[in-house]
N, CA, C and O atoms as a Maestro MAE file, in Angstrom:
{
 s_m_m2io_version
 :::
 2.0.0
}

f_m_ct {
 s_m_title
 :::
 protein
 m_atom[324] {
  # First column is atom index #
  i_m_mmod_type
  r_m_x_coord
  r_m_y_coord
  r_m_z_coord
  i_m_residue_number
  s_m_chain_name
  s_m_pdb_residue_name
  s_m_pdb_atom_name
  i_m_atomic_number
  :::
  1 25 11.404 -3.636 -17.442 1 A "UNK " " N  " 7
  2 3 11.108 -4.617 -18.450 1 A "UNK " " CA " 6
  3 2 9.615 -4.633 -18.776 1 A "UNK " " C  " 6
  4 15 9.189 -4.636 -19.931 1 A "UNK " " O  " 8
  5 25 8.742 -4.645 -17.533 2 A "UNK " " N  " 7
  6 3 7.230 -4.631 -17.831 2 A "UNK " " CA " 6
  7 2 7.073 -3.396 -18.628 2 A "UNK " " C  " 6
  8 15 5.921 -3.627 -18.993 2 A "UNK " " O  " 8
  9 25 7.342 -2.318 -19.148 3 A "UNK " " N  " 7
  10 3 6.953 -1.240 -19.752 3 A "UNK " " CA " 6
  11 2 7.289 -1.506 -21.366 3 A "UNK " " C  " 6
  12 15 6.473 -1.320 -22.269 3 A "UNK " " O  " 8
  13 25 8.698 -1.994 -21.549 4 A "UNK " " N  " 7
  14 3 9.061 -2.579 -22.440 4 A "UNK " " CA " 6
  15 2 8.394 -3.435 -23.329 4 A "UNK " " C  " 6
  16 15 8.291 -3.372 -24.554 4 A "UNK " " O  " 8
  17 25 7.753 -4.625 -22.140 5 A "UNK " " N  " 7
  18 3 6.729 -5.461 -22.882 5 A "UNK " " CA " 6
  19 2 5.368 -4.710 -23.632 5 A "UNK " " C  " 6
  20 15 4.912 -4.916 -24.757 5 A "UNK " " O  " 8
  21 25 4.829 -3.604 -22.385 6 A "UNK " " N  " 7
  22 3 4.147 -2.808 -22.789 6 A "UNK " " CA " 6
  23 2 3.352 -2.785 -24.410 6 A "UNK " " C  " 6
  24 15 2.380 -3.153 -25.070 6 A "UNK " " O  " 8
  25 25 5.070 -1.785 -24.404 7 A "UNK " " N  " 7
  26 3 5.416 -1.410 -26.129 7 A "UNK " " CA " 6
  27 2 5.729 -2.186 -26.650 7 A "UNK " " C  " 6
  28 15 5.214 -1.779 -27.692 7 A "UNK " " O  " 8
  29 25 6.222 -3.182 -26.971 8 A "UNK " " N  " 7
  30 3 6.252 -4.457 -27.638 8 A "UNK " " CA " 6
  31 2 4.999 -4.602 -28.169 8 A "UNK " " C  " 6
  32 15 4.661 -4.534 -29.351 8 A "UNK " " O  " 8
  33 25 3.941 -4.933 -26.602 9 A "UNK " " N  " 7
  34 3 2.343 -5.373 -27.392 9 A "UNK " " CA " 6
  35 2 1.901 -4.693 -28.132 9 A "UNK " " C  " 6
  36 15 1.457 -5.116 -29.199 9 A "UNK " " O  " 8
  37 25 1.884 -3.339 -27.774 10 A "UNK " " N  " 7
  38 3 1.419 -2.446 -28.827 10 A "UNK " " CA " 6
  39 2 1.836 -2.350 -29.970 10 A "UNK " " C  " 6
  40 15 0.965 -2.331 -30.840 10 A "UNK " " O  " 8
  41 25 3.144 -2.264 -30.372 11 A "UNK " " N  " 7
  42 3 3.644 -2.250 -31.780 11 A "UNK " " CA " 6
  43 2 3.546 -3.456 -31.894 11 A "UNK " " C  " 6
  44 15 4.639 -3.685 -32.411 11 A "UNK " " O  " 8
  45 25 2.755 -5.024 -31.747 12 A "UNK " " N  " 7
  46 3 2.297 -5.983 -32.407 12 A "UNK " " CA " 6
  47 2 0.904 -5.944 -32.514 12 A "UNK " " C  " 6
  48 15 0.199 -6.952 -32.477 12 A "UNK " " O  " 8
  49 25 0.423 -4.612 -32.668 13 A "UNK " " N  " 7
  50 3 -1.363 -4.430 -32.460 13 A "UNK " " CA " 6
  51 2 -1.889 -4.925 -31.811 13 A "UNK " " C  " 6
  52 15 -3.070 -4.657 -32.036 13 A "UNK " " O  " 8
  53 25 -1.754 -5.986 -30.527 14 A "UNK " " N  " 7
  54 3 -2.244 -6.471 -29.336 14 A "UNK " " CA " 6
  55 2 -2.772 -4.718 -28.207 14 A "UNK " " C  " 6
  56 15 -2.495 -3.527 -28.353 14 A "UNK " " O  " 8
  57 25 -3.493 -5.393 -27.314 15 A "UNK " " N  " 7
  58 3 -3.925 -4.419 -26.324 15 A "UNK " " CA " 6
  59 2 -3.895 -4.827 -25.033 15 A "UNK " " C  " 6
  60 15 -4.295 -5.968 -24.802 15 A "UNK " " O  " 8
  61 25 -3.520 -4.168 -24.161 16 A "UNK " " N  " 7
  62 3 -3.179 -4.676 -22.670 16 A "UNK " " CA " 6
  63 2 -4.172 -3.889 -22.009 16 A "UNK " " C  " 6
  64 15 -4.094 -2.661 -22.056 16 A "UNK " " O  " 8
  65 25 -5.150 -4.496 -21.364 17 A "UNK " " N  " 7
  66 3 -5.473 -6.188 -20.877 17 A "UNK " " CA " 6
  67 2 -6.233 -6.574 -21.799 17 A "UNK " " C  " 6
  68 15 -6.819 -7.526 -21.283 17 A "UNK " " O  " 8
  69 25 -6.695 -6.437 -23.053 18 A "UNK " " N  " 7
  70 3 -7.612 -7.199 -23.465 18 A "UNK " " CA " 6
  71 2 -7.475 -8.002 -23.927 18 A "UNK " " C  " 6
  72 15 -8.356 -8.855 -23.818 18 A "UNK " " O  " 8
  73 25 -5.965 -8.373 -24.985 19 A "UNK " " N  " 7
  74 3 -5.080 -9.399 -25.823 19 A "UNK " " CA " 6
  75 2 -4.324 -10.189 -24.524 19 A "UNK " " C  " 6
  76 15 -4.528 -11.388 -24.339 19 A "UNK " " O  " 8
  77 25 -3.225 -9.215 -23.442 20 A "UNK " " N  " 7
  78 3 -2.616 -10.141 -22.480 20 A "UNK " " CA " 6
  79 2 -2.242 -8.963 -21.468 20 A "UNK " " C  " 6
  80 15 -2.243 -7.747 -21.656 20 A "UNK " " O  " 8
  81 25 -1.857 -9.864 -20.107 21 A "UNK " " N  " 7
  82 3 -1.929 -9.167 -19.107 21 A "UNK " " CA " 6
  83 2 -0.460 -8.940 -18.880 21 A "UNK " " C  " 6
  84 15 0.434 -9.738 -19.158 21 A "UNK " " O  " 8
  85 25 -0.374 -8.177 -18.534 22 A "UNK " " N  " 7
  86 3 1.501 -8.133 -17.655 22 A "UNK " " CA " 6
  87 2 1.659 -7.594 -16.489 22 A "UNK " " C  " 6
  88 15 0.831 -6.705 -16.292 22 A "UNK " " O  " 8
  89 25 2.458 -7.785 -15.544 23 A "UNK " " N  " 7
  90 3 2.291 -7.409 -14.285 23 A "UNK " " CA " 6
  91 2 4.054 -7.844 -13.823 23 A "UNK " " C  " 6
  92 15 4.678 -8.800 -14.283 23 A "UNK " " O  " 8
  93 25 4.531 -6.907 -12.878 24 A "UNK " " N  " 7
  94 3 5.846 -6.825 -12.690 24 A "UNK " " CA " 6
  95 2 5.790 -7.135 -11.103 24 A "UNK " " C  " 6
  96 15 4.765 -7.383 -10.469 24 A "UNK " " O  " 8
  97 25 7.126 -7.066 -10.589 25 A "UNK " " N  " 7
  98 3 7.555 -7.466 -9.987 25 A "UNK " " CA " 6
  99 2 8.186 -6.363 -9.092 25 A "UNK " " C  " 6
  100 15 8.924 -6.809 -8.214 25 A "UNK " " O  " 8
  101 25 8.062 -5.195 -9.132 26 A "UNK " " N  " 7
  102 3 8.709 -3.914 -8.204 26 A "UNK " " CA " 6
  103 2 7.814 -2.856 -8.591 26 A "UNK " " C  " 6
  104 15 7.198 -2.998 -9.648 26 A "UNK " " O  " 8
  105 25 7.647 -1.835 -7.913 27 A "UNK " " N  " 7
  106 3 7.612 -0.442 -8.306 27 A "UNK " " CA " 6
  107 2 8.405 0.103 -9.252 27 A "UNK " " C  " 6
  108 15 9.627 -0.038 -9.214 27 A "UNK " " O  " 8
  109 25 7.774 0.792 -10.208 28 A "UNK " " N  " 7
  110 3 8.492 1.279 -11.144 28 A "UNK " " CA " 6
  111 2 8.290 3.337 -11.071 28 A "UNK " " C  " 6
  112 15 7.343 4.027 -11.446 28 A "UNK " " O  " 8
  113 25 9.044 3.569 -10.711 29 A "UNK " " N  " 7
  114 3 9.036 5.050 -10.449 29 A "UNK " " CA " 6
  115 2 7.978 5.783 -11.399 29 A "UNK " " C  " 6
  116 15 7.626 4.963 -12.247 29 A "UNK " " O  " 8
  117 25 7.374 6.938 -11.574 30 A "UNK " " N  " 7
  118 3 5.917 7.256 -12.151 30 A "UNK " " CA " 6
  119 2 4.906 6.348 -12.967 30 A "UNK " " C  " 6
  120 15 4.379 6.637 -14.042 30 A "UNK " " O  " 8
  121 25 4.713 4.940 -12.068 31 A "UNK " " N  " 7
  122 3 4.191 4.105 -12.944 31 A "UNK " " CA " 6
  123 2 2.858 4.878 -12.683 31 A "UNK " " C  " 6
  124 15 2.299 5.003 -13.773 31 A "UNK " " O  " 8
  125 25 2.080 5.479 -11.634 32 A "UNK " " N  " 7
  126 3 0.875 6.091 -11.222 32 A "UNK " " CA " 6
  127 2 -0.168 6.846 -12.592 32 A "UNK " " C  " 6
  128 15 -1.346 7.192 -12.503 32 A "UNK " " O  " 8
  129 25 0.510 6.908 -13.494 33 A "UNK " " N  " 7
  130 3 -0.097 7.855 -14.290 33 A "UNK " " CA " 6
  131 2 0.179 6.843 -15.450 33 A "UNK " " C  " 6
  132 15 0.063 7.458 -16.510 33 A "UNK " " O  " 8
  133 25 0.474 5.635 -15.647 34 A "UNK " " N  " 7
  134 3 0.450 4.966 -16.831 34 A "UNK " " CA " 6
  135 2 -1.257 4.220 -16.898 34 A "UNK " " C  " 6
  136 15 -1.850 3.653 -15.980 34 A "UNK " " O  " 8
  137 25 -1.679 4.445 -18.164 35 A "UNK " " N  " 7
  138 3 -2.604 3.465 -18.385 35 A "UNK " " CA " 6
  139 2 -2.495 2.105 -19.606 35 A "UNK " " C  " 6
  140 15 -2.009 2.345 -20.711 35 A "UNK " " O  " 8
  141 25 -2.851 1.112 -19.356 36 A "UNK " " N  " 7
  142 3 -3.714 0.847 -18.380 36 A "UNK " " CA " 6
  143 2 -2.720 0.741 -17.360 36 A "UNK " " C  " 6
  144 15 -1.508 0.785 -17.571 36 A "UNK " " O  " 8
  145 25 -3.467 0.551 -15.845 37 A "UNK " " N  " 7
  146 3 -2.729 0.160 -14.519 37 A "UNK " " CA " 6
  147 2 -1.703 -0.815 -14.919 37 A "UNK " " C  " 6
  148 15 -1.957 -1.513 -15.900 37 A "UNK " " O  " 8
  149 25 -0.415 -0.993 -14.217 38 A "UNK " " N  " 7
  150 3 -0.174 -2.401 -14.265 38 A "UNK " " CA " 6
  151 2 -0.240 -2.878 -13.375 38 A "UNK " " C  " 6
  152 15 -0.265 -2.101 -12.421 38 A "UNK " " O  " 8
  153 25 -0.316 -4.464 -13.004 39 A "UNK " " N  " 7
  154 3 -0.076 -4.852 -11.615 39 A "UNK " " CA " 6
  155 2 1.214 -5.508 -11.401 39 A "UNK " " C  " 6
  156 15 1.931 -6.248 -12.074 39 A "UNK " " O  " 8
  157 25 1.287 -4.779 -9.772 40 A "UNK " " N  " 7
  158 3 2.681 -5.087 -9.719 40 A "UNK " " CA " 6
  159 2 2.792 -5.544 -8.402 40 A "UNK " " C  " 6
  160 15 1.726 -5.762 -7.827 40 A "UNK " " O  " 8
  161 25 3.617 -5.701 -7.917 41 A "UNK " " N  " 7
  162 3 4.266 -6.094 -6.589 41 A "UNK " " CA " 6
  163 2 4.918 -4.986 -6.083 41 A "UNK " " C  " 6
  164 15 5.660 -4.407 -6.877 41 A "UNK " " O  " 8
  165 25 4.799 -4.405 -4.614 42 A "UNK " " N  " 7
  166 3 5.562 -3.096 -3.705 42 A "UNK " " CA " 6
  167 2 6.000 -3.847 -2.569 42 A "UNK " " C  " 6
  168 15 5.347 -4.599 -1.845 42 A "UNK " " O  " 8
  169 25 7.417 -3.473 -2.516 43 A "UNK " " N  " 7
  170 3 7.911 -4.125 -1.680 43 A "UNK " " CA " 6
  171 2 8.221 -2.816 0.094 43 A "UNK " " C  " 6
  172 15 8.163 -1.603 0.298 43 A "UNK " " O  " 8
  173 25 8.432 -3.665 0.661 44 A "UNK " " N  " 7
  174 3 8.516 -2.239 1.827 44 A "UNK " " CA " 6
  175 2 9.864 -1.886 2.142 44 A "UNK " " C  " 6
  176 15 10.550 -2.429 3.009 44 A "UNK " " O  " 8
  177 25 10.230 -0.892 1.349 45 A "UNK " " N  " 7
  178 3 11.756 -0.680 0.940 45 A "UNK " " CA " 6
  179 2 12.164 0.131 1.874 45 A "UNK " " C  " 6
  180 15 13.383 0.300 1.849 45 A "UNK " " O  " 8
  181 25 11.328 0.976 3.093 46 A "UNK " " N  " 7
  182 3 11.686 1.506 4.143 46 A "UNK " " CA " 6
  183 2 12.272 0.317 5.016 46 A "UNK " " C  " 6
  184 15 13.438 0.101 5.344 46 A "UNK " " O  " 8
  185 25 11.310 -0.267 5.245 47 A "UNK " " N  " 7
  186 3 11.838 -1.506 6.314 47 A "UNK " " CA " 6
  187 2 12.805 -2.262 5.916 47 A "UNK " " C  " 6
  188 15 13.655 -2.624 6.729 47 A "UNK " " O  " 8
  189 25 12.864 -2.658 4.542 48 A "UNK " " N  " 7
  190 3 14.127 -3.585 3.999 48 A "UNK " " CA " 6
  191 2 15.589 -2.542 4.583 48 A "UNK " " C  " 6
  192 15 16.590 -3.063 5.074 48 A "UNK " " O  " 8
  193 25 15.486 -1.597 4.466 49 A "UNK " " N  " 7
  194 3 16.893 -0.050 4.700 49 A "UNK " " CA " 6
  195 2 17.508 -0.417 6.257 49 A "UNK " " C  " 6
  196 15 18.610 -0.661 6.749 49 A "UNK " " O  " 8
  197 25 16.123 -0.303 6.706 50 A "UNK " " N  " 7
  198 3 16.271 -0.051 7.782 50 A "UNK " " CA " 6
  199 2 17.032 -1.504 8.555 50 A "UNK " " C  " 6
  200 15 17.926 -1.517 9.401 50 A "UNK " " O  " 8
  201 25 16.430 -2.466 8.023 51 A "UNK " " N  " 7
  202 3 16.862 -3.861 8.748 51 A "UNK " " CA " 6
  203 2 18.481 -4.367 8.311 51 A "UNK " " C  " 6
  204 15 19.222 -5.095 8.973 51 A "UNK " " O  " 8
  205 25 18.731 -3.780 7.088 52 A "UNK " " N  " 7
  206 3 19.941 -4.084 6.312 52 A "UNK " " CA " 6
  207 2 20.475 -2.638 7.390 52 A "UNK " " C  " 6
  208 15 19.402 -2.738 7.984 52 A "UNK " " O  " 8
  209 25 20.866 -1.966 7.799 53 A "UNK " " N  " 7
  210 3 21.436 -1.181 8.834 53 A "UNK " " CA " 6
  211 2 21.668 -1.756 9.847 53 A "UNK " " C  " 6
  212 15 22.800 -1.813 10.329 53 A "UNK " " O  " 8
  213 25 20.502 -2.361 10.427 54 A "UNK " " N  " 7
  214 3 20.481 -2.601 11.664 54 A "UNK " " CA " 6
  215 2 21.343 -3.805 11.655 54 A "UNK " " C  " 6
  216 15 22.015 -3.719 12.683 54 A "UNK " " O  " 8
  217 25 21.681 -4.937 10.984 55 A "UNK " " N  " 7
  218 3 22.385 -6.000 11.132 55 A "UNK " " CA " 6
  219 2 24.068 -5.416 10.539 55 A "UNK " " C  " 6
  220 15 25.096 -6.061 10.747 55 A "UNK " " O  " 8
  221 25 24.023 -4.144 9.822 56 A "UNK " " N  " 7
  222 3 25.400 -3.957 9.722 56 A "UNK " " CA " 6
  223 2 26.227 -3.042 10.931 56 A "UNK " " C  " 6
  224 15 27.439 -2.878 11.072 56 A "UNK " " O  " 8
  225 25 25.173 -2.561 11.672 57 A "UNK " " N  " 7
  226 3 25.710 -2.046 12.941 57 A "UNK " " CA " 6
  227 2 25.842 -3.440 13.581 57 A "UNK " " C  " 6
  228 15 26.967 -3.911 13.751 57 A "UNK " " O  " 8
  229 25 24.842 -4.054 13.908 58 A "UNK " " N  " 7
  230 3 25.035 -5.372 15.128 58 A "UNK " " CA " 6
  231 2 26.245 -5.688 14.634 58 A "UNK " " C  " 6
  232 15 27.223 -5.585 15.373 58 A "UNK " " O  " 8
  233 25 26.445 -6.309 12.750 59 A "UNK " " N  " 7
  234 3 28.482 -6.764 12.624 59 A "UNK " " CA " 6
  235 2 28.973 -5.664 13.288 59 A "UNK " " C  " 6
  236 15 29.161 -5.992 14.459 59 A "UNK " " O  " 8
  237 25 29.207 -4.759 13.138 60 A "UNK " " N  " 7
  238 3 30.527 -4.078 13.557 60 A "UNK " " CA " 6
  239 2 30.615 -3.633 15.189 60 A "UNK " " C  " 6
  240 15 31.673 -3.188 15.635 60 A "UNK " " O  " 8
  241 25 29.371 -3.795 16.072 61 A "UNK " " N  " 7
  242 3 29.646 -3.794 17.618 61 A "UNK " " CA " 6
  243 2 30.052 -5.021 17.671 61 A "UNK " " C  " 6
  244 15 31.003 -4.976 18.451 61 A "UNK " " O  " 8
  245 25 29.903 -6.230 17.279 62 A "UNK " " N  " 7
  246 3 30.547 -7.413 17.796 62 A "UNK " " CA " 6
  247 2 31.764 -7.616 16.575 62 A "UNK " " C  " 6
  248 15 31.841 -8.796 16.232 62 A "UNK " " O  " 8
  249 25 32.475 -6.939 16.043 63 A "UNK " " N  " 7
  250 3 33.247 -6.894 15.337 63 A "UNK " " CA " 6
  251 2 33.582 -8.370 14.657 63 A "UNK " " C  " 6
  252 15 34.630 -9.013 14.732 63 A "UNK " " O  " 8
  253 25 32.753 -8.589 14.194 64 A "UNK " " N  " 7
  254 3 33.017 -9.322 12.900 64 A "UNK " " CA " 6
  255 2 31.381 -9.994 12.560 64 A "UNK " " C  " 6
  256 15 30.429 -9.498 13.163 64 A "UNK " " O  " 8
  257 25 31.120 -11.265 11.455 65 A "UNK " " N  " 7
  258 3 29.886 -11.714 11.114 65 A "UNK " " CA " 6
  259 2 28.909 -11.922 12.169 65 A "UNK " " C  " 6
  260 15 29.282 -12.204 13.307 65 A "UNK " " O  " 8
  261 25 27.944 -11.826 11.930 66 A "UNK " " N  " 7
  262 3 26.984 -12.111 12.856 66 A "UNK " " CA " 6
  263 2 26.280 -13.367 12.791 66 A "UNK " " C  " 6
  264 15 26.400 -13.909 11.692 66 A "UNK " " O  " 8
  265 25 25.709 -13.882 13.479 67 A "UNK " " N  " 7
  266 3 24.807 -14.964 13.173 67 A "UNK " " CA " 6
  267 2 24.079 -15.267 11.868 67 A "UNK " " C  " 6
  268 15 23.371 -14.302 11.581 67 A "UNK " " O  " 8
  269 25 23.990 -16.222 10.994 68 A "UNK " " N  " 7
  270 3 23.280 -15.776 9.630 68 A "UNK " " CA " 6
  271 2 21.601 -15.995 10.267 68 A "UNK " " C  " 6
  272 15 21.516 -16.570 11.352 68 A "UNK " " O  " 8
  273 25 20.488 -15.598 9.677 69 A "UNK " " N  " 7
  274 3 19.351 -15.129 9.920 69 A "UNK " " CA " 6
  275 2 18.630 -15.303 8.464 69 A "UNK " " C  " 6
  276 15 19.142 -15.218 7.348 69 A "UNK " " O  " 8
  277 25 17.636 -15.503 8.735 70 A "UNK " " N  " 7
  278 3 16.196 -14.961 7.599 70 A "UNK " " CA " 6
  279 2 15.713 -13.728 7.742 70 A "UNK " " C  " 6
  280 15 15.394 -13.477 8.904 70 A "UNK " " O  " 8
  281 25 15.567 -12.971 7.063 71 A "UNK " " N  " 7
  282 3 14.647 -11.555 7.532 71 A "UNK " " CA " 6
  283 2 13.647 -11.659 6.082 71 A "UNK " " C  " 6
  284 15 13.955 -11.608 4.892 71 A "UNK " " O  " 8
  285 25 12.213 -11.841 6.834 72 A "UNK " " N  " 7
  286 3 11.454 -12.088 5.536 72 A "UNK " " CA " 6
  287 2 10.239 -10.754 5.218 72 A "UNK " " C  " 6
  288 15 9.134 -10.575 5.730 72 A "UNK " " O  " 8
  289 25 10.651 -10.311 4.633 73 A "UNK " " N  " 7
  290 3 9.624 -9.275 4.163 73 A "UNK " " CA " 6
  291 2 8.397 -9.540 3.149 73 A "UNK " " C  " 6
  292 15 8.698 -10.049 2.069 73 A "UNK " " O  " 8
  293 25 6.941 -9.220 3.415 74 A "UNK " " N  " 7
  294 3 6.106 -9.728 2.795 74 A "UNK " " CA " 6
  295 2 5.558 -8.273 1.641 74 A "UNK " " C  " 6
  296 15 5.267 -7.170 2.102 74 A "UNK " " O  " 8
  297 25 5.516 -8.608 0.103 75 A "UNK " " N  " 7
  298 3 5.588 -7.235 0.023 75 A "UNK " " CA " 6
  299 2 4.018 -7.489 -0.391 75 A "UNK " " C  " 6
  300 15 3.479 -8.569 -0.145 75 A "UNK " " O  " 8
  301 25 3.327 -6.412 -1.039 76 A "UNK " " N  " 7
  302 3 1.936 -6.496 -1.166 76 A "UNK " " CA " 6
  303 2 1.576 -6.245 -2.766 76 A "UNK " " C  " 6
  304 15 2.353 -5.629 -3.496 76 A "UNK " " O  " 8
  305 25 0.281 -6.802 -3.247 77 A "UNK " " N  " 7
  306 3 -0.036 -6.331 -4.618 77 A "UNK " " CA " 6
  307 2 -0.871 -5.603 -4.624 77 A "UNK " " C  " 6
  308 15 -1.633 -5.411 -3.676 77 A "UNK " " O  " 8
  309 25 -0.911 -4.917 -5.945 78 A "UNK " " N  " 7
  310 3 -1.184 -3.531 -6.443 78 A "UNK " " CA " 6
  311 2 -2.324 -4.395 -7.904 78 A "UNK " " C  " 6
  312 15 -2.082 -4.564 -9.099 78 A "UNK " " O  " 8
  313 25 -3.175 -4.646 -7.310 79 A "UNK " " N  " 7
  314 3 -3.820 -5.267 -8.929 79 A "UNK " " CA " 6
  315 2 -4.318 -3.437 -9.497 79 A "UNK " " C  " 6
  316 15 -4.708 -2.405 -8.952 79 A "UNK " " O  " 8
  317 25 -3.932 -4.007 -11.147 80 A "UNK " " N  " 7
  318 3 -4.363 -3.274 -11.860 80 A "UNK " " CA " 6
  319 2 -4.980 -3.340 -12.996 80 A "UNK " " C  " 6
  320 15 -5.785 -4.217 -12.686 80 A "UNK " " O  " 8
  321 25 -5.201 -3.115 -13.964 81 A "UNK " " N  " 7
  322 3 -6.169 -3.456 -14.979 81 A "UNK " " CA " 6
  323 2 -5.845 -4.630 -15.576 81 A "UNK " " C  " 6
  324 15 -6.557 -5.086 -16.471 81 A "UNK " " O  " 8
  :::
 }
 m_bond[323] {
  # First column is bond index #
  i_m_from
  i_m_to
  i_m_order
  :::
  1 1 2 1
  2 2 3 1
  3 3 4 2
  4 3 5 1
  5 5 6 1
  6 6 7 1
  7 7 8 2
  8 7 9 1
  9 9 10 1
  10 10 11 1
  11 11 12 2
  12 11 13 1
  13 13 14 1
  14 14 15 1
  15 15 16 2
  16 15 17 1
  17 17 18 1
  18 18 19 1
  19 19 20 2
  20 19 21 1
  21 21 22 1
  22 22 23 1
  23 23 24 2
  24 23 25 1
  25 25 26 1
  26 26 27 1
  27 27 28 2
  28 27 29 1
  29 29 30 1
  30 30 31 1
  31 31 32 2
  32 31 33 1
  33 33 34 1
  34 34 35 1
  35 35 36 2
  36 35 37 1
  37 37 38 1
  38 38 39 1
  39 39 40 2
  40 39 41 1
  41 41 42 1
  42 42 43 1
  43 43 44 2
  44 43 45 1
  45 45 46 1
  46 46 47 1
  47 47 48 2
  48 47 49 1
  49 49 50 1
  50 50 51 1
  51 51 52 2
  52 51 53 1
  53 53 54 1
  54 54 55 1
  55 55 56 2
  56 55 57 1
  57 57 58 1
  58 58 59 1
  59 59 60 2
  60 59 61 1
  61 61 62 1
  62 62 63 1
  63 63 64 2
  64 63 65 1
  65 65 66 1
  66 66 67 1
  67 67 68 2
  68 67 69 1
  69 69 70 1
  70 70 71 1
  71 71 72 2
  72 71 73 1
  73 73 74 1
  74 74 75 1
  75 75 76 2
  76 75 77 1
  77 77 78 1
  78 78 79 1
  79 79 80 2
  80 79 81 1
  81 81 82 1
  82 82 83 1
  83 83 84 2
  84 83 85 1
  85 85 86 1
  86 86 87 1
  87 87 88 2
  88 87 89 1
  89 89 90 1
  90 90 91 1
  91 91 92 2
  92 91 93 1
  93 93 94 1
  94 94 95 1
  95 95 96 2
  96 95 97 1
  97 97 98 1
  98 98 99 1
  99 99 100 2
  100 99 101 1
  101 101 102 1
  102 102 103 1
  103 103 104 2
  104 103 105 1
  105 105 106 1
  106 106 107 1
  107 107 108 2
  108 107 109 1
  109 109 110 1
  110 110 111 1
  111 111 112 2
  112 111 113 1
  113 113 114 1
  114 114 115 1
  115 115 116 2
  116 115 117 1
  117 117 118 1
  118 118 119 1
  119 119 120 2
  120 119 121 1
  121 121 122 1
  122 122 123 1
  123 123 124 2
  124 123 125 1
  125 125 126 1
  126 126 127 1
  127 127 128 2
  128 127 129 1
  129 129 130 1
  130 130 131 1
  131 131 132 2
  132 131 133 1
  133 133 134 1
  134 134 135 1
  135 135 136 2
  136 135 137 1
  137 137 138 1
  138 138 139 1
  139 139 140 2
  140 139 141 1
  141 141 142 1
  142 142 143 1
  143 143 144 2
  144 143 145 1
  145 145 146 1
  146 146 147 1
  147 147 148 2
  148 147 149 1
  149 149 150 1
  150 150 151 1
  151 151 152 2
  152 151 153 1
  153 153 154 1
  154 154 155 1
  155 155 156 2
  156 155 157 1
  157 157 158 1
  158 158 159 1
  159 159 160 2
  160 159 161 1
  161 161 162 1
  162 162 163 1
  163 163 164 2
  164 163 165 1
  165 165 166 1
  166 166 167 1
  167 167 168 2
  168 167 169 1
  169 169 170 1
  170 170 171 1
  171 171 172 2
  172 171 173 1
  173 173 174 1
  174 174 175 1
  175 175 176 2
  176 175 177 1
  177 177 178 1
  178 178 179 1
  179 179 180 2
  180 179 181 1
  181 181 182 1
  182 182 183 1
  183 183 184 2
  184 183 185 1
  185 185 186 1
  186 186 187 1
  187 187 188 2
  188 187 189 1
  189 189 190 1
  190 190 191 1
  191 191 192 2
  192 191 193 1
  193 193 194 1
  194 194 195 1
  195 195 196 2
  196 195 197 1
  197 197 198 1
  198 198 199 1
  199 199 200 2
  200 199 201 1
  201 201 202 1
  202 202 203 1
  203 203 204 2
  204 203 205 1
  205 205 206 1
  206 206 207 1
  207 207 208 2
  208 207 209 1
  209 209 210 1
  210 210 211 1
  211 211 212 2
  212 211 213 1
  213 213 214 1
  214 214 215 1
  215 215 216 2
  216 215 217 1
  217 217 218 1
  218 218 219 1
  219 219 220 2
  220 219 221 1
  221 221 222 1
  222 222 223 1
  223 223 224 2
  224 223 225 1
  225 225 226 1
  226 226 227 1
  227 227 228 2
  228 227 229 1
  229 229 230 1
  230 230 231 1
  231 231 232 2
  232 231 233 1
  233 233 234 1
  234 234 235 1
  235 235 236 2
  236 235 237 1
  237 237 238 1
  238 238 239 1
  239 239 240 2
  240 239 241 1
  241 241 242 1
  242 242 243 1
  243 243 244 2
  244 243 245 1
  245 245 246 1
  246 246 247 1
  247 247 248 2
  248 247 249 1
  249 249 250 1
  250 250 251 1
  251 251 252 2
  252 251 253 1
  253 253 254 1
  254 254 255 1
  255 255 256 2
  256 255 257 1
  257 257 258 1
  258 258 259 1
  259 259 260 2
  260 259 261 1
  261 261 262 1
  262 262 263 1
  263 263 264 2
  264 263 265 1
  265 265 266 1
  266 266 267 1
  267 267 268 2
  268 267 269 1
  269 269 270 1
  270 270 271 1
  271 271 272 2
  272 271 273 1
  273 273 274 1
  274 274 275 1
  275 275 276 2
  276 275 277 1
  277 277 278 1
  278 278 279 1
  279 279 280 2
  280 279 281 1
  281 281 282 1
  282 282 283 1
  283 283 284 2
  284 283 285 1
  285 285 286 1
  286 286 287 1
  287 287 288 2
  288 287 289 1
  289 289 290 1
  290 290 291 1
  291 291 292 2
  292 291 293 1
  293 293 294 1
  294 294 295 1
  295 295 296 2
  296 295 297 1
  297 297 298 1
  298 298 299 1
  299 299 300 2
  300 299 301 1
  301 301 302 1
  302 302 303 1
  303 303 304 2
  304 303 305 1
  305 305 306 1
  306 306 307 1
  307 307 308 2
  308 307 309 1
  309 309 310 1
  310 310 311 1
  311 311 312 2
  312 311 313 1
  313 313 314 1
  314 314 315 1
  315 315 316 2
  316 315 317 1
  317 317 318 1
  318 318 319 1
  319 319 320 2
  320 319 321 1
  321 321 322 1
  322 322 323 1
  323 323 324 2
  :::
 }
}
């Protein structure tokens, strides 16, 4: 969606960042080479894998639901232009 907006601003002759800022909410696969930067939010999608495994093995050795839980992942920002 943030890329979208992007182009939106542009085809309203606005300029990003100088008219308005936008900044998303995930990684967006080859965002690295877009200018300007955007800023975004990266979440730690190794560890999220890994923890969503690990509680679907714990269900199925104790064969059935498990305790419900919080698992809180803190993800980090990426400021960009």
């Amino acid at each position: 969606m943030a890329l979208g907006v992007m182009r939106a601003v542009a085809d309203l002759g606005l300029r990003c960042p100088g008219d308005i800022s936008i900044a998303s909410t995930d990684t967006i696969p080859g965002i690295g080479g877009l200018r300007p930067r955007l800023t975004r939010t990266e979440h730690p999608l190794v560890d999220m894998t890994n923890e969503a495994v690990r509680l679907l093995v714990d269900q199925i050795r104790r064969g059935g639901p498990a305790e419900p839980r919080n698992v809180v992942f803190q993800p980090s920002l990426v400021v960009g232009d």
